[in-house]
C-alpha positions, 0 to 999 in steps of 0.5 A, spaced: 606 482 342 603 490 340 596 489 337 594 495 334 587 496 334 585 502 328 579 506 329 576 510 324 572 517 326 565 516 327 560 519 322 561 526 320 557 532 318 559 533 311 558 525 309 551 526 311 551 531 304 557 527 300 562 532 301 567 529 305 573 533 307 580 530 308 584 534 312 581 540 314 578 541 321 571 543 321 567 537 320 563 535 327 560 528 328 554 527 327 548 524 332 549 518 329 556 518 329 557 520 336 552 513 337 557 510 333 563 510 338 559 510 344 558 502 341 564 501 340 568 504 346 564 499 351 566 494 347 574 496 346 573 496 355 576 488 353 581 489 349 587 491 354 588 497 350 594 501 354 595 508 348 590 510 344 592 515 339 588 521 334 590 525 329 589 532 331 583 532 326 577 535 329 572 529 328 578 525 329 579 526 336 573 527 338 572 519 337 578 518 341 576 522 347 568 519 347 573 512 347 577 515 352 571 517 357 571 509 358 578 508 357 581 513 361 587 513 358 592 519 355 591 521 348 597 522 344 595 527 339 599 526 332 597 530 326 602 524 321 596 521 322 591 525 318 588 523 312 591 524 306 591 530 303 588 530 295 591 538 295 587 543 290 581 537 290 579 537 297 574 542 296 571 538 292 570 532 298 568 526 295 565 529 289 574 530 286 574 524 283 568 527 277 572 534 277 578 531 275 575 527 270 572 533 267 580 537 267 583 531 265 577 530 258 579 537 257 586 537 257 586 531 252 581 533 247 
């Protein structure tokens, strides 16, 4: 039987300020982050894992190649895998919810 193990990326430079971005490119993984996965791929040694797949996101396959450093597997990169795409609301990170309240409340009034 096929096991899939999902792995989310390790902490990122914009969570530390509360702007997380969905798809775009640039945010690095933190310190923390790094530790994070550090952790997690000496435990992953165990689980047998034959594939390891990352979106084409940046903090993404960086978690995939710190994992893969005690894995050494090939890394299928798939941009399918990415985050969803919140459109014009990106920019706002996690903060869209509160802007798009602000245009709906104005829409209705």
């Amino acid at each position: 039987m096929t096991k899939i193990i999902l792995i989310r990326h390790g902490e990122e430079e914009k969570k530390k300020t509360n702007n997380v971005e969905y798809q775009t490119d640039n945010s690095d993984l933190t310190i923390k982050g790094i530790e994070q996965v550090r952790k997690l791929s000496s435990k992953l040694k165990d689980f047998n894992i034959t594939k390891i797949y990352s979106s084409d996101i940046k903090r993404s396959l960086h978690t995939a190649e710190i994992i893969n450093k005690e894995l050494n597997l090939e890394i299928k990169i798939d941009k399918r895998l990415r985050e969803r795409n919140i459109g014009e609301f990106e920019k706002y990170g996690d903060n869209w919810r509160k802007y798009f309240n602000k245009l709906k409340d104005k829409e209705l009034a």
